[in-house]
Structure formats: C-alpha cells, structure tokens
N, C-alpha and C positions, 0 to 999 in steps of 0.2 A: 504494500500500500504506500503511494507517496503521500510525505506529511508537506502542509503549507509549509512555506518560508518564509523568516521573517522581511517584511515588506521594507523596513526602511531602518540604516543606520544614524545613532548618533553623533557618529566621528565622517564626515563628509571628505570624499575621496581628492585627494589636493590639484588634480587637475580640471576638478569640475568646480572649484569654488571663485574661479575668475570669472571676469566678466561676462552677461551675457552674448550670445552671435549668434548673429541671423544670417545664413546661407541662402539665396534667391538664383534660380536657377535663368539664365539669361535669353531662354527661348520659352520661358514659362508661359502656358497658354493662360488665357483671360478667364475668368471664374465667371461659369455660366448660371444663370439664376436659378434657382431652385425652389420649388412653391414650399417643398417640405421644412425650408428656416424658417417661415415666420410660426412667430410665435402664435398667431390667431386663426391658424389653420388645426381643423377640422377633426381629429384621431379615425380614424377608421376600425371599426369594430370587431373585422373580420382578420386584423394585421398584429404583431407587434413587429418591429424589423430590428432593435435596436435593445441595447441595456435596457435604457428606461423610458423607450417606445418613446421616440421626438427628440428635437436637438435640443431642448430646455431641460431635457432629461428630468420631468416629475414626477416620472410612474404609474400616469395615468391611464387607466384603460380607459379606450373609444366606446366599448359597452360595456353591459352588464353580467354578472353573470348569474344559472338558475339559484334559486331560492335556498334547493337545498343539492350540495355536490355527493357525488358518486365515482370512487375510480372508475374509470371508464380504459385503461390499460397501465401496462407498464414496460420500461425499457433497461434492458443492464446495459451501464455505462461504465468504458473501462478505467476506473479510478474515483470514477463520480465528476460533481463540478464542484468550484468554488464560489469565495463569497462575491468574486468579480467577475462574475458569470451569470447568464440568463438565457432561457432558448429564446431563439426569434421564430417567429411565424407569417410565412406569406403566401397567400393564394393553397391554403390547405395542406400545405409542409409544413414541417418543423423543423429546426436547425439546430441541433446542439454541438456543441463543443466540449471535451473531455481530458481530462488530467493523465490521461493514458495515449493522449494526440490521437485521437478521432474526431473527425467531421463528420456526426451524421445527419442525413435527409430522414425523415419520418413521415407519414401520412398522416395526418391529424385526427381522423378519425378511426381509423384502427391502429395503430403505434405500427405498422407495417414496416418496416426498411427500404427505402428508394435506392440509395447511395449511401457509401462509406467512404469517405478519405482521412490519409492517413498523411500526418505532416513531416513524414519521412520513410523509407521503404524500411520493411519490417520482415524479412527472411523467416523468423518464426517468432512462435509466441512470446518467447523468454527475452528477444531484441528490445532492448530501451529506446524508444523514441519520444519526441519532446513533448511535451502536454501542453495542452492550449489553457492559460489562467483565463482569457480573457471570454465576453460575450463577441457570440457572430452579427455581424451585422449583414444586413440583404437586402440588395434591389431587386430590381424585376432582372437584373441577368446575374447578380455576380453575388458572392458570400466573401464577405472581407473578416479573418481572422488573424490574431496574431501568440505566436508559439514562445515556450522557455529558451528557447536557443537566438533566440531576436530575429525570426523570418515571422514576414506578415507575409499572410499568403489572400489569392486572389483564388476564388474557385468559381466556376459556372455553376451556377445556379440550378441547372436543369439538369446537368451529366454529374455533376463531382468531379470535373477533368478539372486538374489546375491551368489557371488565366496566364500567372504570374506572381512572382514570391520577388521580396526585396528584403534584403539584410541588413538587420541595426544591430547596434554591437553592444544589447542584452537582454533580458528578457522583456516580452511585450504583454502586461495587464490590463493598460487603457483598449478598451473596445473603442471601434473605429464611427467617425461622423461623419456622412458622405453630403458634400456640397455640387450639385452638379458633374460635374467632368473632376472634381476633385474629392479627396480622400483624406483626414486626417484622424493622426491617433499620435501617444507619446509613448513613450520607452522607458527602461531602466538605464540607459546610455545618457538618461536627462536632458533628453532633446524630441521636441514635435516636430513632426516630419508630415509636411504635406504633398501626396502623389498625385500623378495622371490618372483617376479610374481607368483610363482607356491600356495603360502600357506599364503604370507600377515606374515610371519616370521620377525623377525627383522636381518637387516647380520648386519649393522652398522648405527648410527647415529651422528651427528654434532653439540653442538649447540653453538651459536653464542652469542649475547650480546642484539637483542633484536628481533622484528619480523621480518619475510622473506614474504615478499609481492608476489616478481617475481617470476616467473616459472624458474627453473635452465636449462643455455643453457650450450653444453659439446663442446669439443676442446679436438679429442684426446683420452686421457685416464685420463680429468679435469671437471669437473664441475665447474660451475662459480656461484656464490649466492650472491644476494645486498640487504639491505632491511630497517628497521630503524636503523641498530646501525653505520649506514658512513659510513662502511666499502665494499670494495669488496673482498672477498673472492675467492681462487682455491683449491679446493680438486679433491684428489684424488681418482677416481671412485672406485679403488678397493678394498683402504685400509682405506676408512673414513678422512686421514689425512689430514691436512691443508697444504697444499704445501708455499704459501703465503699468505697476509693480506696486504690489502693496503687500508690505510687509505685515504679517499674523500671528509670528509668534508663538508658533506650533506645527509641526506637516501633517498633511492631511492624507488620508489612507481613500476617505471617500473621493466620490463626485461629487461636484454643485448641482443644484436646482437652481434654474430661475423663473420667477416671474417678474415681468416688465423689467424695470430697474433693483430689482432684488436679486440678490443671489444667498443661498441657504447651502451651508456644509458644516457638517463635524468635523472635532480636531480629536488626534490622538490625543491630546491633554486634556479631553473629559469636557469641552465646550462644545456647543452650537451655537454658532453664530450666524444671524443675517446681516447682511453687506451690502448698504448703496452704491453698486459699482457706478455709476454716473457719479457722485460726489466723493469716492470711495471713503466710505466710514460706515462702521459698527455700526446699525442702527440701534441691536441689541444683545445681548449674549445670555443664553442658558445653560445652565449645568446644577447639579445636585452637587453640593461640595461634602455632603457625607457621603457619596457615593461614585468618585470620578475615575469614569472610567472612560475609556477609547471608545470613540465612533468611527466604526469602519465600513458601517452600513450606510446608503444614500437615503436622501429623504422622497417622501412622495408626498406630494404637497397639491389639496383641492378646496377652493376657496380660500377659508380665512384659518383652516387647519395644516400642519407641517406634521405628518409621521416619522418617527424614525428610530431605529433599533439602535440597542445599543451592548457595550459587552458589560453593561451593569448587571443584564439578563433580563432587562424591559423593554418596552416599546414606550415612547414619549408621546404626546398628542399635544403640540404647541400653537397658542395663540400664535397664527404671520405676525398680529398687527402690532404684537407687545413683548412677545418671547414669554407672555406668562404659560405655566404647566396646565392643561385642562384637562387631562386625564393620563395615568399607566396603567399599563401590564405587565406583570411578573410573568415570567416564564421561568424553567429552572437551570438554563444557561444558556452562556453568550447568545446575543442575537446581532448574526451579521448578517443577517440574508438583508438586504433592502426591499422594501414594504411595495406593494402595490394597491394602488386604491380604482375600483371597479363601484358602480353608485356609491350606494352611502354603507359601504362595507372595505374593511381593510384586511388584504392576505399575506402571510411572512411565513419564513421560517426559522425554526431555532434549533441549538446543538443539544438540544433536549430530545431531539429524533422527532418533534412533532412541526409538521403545519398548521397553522391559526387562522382562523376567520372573526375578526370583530366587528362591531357593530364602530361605524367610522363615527356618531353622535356621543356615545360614553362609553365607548372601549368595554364595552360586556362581550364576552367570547358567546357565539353563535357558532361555532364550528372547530372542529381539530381532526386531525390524521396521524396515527402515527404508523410512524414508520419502523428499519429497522440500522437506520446512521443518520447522523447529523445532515440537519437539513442550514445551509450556510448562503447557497445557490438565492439570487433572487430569483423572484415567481413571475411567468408572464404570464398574458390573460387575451387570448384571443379567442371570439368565433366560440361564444360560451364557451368557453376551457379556461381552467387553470394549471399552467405547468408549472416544475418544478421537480432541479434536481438536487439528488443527494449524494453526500462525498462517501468516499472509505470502499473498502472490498465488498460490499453487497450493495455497492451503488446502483439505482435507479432512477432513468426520467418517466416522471408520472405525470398522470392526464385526468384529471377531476371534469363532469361536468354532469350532466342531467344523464339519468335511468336509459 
C-alpha cells in the first residue's frame, strides 16, 4: 500500500527561495475565450469535469441529488485516491485517477470499464509505476492528468490513447484548469506552467518560492496559486505575470474558492481565512484556538455558507459574510476529503471509513456509508450520482444514487 507524503517542508530548498521568474514563450498563441471562466455561468447537472466542478473551484453541484442514496456499484482502484483527488464526469463517463497510476474511463451507470491507462508501461503486476495525487480534469476531447514523477499527461478522451505528456521536475498534485487553447496547473518544482491544449507546448510559466499543492482557481482574466512558500499569488492568465503577492503567513495545503472578489482557503496553521483579493486584505479569519489544527481540505461554498473539513475531525459551517461559526460536525477523524454541496445538503468524506450527508441548514447528518478504508478523496456529484473514492489496499470508486 503506498502511504501519502508529507506535502510541504519547513526548511525551503535554497534555490527556490530567490526571486520570483516568469518564462513566456515567444511564439505563444493568444488565449482564446472560454464561456467556462466566468464566474456566472450556469453548472450543468449532468457534468463535473474538474476538482471542484468550475474555475472558482466551490464544489458546487449543477443539481440535485435523490432524497435518499443507494450504492448503485463499485470499482477496485489500485491504491485508492487521495485527499487531492476527485472523479470527473462527462457525457456519462467517469474518470478516475489512482495512486497505483491508472487512468480509468467508467460508465456511469453501471461502473462498467471503457479504458484503462496507465502513466507508464507496467511489464507485470509487481512493476512500480507513478501514481496520479492529483484530480482528472476533461473536455469534450482530452483528460488532463498529472503523475508523482512530474509528467502531466494528455489522454483522448474517447480511446485512452495518450495526446501528449510534458515533464516538470517533480511531483504534480495541482489538478489542471483549462482556458480555451490553454492548460494550466503547478508542480512541486514550484513553478505554474501554462501549455498549448493542442500540442502540450510551453506559452508560459511561473515559478514561485516553493511547492504548489492546490489546483489554481481563475477570477477573470487571474489565476490564483497558494502553496508552501505563505504566499498567495495573482497572475495573469495571458501574460504569465504576477499581478500581486500577498504575503499569509502560513502555506497552504488546500485550494481557494472564490466568489466575486472573495477568495476563501485554509492554512496548515489551523486558520481560514477570506481574502479581498481586489484590495488584498483579510476581510476575516476563523479558527478554534482550542483546537488548531491543519486544513487541507477545500471549501465548498453556497450563498452566504463556507463548508469545510478539517483534520480537527469536523466539518465547519461558516458565516461568508462575518467568519462567524454557524454550525459543526464531529466525525471520528481527520477530515480531508473536500465537501461538496448538491441543494440544500452537504457530502464528504472522512478517515473514519464513512461518507456523510448533512443537512446544509444545521448540519444534522441525514445520511452515512460506510465503508471499509479511509475515505480522504473528494466527492463529485453528477447526473444524480454521488462519487467517491477511497484510499488503502481495498480501495474502491463508489456510485451512490436512486434504487
């Protein structure tokens, strides 16, 4: 069984802690629009494609799901997934990604197997090949994933034939955010790298001061990146640049959420904090200081509520508008899966072997599964389903949904 690694050092590697650089590639094509950035576009019901389903990354499902769930299949996955992972769904596939380096296609309505790829050739069973930490992301042609050994691979969507792989020099966590004809995600090399969807070309890349954990969420014509060196980061989608730097005083394991001019993350040092990246300042900070512990989980945030797991062994329910507490859940450990919110009910998983279903108005649990390993993996929610994988040697991806 492979065990997570720790995500981020205290002592920062002496050649990453100079200035930042920005590399632009001089025949870089023009960044062609994309309906899917804005922020006031539509979710679609039948999809998630992404980590946290949208470039604002909130974790919002486009619909609902039935009243009361039902496994509806299951799938062994080799190694399971982690807590920076998620299946994607499009057009009645599934897409997973495994710590054992498989890419599988699934049918969504019977857990069936389409394709399998594998992120390096594998002679027999006992061959070590690199595990994917991160979530797949998927258009209508392509599955963008990135592996422990720093290849971000390009797969066809329809075959599993590989598109094209490109090599960063270390392991890749951040799931990828497609803009048009362009491609971006960051590395443990400490640098955002943004490609040609069409060729896996380099237009531009970023790098930072040390690793980038989270998936980058966009605002705009920004992309946003946190990861171990405190900082938050805004660049600019078209020209690589660093628009601002804002020092936090903490690295951060998760993703951001945003809405409008807000942006919402936990710190490994046991805060959550919202951030007026337009004015850049705290609006406000939450934490339990009898109980501070690391967020590594993302939030999922509808209306005027912020969810979010945490490794206290709760889920939070926070005022956006004040950072006051408006309800918890105890669970009986860590909770790193990142929450998904489907109407007015909220789904996670925890290292307690169970998945949760509450009620998103007062956190009264309405639902539970358990399982038989740590559920870490966040949950996606397409096309009435709920998915969600689990880690360890009897790992499986599961499919919740109506009788």
């Amino acid at each position: 069984m492979r065990i997570s690694r720790p995500v981020c050092l205290i002592v920062v590697v002496a050649v990453l802690v100079s200035a930042t650089v920005v590399s632009v590639t001089a025949t870089a094509p023009r960044l062609k629009p994309s309906p899917t950035s804005k922020s006031t576009t539509k979710l679609d019901p039948r999809s998630w494609p992404n980590f946290r389903n949208g470039h604002q990354l909130r974790g919002l499902a486009g619909g609902r799901l039935p009243d009361s769930l039902h496994l509806k299949w299951s799938f062994a996955i080799a190694d399971g997934m982690v807590f920076t992972s998620a299946a994607a769904v499009l057009q009645g596939r599934v897409y997973a990604a495994s710590l054992g380096g498989e890419l599988l296609c699934l049918d969504l309505k019977t857990g069936k197997s389409i394709w399998k790829y594998l992120s390096a050739p594998k002679p027999d069973k006992d061959t070590f090949i690199p595990g994917f930490p991160s979530a797949p992301t998927v258009t209508d042609t392509t599955v963008f994933v990135g592996d422990e050994d720093g290849i971000f691979h390009a797969v066809d969507r329809k075959t599993g034939k590989k598109r094209w792989t490109f090599q960063t020099q270390a392991e890749v966590n951040s799931s990828a955010v497609v803009l048009g004809n362009r491609v971006i995600f960051g590395s443990y090399d400490a640098t955002l790298y943004c490609l040609a969807v069409a060729d896996g070309k380099k237009i531009w890349t970023f790098q930072t001061a040390d690793r980038i954990n989270g998936s980058p969420a966009i605002a705009g014509k920004y992309t946003f990146v946190t990861g171990c060196d405190q900082h938050l980061r805004m660049i600019n989608v078209e020209t690589g640049k660093q628009e601002y730097d804002m020092a936090l005083g903490s690295f951060m394991i998760a993703s951001p959420a945003i809405v409008d001019n807000m942006l919402y993350v936990g710190t490994h040092d046991g805060e959550f904090l919202a951030i007026d990246w337009k004015k850049q300042s705290v609006l406000w900070r939450y934490s339990d200081p009898q109980r501070m512990q690391p967020y590594h989980a993302s939030a999922a945030i509808s209306g005027n509520r912020v969810i979010v797991g945490c490794q206290d062994k709760r889920v939070h329910c926070i005022d956006r508008r004040n950072g006051k507490r408006l309800w918890v859940f105890q669970t009986r450990a860590q909770v790193n899966s990142s929450p998904v919110i489907s109407g007015d009910r909220v789904f996670f998983g925890s290292g307690d072997k169970h998945v949760y279903g509450l009620d998103l108005e007062s956190g009264k649990e309405l639902w539970k599964y358990r399982g038989k390993s740590d559920f870490n993996a966040a949950p996606s929610v397409a096309d009435g389903c709920l998915l969600i994988g689990s880690e360890g040697t009897q790992a499986q991806l599961f499919c919740f949904g109506a009788k």
